[in-house]
C-alpha positions in Angstrom: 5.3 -46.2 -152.0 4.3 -47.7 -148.7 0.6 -49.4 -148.5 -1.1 -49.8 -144.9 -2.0 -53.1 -144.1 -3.9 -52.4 -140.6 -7.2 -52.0 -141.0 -9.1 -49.2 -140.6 -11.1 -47.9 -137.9 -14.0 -46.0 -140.1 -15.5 -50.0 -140.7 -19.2 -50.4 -140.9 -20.7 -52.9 -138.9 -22.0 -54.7 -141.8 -17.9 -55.5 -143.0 -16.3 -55.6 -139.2 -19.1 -58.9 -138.7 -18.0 -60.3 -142.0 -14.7 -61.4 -141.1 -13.8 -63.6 -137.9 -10.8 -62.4 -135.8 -9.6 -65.7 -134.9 -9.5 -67.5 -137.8 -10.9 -64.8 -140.5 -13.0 -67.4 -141.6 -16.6 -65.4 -142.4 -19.0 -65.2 -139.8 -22.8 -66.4 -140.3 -25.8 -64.6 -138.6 -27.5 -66.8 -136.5 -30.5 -65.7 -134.6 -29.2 -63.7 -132.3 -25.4 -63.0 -133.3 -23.0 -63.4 -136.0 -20.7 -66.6 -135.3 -17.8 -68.2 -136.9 -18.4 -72.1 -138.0 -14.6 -72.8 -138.6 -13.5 -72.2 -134.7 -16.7 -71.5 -133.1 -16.3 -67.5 -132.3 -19.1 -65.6 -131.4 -19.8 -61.6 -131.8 -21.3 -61.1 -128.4 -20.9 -57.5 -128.9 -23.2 -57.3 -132.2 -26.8 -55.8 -131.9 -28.7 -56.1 -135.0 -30.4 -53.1 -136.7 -34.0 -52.5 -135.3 -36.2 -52.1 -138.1 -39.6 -49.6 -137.7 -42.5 -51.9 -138.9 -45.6 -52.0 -138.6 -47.1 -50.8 -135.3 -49.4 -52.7 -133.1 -52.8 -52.1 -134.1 -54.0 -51.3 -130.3 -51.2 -49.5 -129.7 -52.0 -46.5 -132.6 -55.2 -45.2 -130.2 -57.1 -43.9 -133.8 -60.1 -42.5 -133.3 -62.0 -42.7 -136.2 -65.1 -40.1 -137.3 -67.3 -41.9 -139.5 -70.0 -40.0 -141.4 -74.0 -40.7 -141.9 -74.5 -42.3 -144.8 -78.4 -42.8 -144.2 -81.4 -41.1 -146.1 -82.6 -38.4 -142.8 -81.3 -35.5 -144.0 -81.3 -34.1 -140.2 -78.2 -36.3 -139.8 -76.6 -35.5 -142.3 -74.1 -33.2 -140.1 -73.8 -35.9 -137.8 -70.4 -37.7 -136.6 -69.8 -41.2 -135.1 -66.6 -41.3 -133.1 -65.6 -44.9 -133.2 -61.8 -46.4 -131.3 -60.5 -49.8 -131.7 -61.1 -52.0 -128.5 -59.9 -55.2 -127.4 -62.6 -57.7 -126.9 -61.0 -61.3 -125.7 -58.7 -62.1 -128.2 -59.9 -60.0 -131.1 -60.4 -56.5 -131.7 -64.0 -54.6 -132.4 -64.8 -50.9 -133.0 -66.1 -49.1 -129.9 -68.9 -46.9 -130.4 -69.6 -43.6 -128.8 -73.1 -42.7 -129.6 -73.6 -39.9 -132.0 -77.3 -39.1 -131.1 -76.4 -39.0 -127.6 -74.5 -35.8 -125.7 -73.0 -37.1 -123.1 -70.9 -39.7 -124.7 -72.4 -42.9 -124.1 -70.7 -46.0 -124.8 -72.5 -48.2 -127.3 -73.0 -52.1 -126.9 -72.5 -54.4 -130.1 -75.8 -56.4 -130.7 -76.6 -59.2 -133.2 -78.2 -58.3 -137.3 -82.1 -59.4 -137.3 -81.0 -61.6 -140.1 -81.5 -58.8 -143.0 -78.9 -57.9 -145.4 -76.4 -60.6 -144.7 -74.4 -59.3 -148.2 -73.6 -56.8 -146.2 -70.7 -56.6 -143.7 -72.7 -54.5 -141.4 -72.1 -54.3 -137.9 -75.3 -53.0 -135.1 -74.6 -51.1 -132.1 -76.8 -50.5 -129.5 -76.8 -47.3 -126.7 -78.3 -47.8 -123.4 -81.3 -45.0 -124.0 -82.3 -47.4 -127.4 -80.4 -45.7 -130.1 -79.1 -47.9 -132.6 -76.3 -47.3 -135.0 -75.4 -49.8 -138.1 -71.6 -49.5 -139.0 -72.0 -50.2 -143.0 -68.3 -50.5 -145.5 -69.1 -47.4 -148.3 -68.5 -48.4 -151.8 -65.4 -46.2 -151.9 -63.8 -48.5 -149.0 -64.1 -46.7 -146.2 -66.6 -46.6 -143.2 -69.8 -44.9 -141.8 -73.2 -44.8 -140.0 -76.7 -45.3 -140.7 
């Protein structure tokens, strides 16, 4: 019986960086690529497996529809279309206004001081309408 000892060309990356070719000492991952500590070799060749994480939050472009969760029952029907926005170095909600038909673009204003257990967030249009972002008891979002 005669056994093969070249190695075989169906390797996986994961065993073909294992091993250095010099010295066949094994190689350690570094930061950017595997490298042998016993005579210095380096795997220029290697490109790590790209992971899919988490996306950037700006990046996704939700739109979010928030319902009314107020006590007019006229509104009821009622939708707030609200987009994350960069603001500086932080991102906010932008609001289109829901009372309004053409689409406006809603300011955020400061609370009166009322209701501070509440994370509530006012936004303002530029014909007066004012919309109060409130967190429902179920976790999500909507208007009032």
């Amino acid at each position: 019986m005669v056994v093969s000892s070249a190695p075989s060309t169906n390797t996986s990356t994961q065993a073909r960086h294992a091993v250095c070719p010099r010295c066949e000492a094994s190689l350690v991952s570094n930061y950017y690529e595997p490298q042998c500590l016993q005579c210095g070799y380096v795997d220029y060749s290697y490109t790590p497996p790209t992971q899919i994480g988490r996306r950037n939050l700006m990046s996704a472009a939700t739109r979010y529809v928030f319902r009314y969760v107020g006590d007019a029952p006229k509104l009821a029907e009622t939708l707030a279309h609200v987009q994350l926005r960069r603001l500086r170095n932080r991102v906010v909600f932008g609001v289109t206004c829901p009372l309004c038909d053409n689409g406006v673009e809603m300011e955020q204003t400061s609370l009166s001081g009322k209701r501070k257990e509440i994370r509530e967030e006012r936004y303002r249009c530029p014909d007066g309408h004012r919309v109060s972002l409130i967190p429902r008891k179920d976790g999500s979002m909507g208007w009032k």
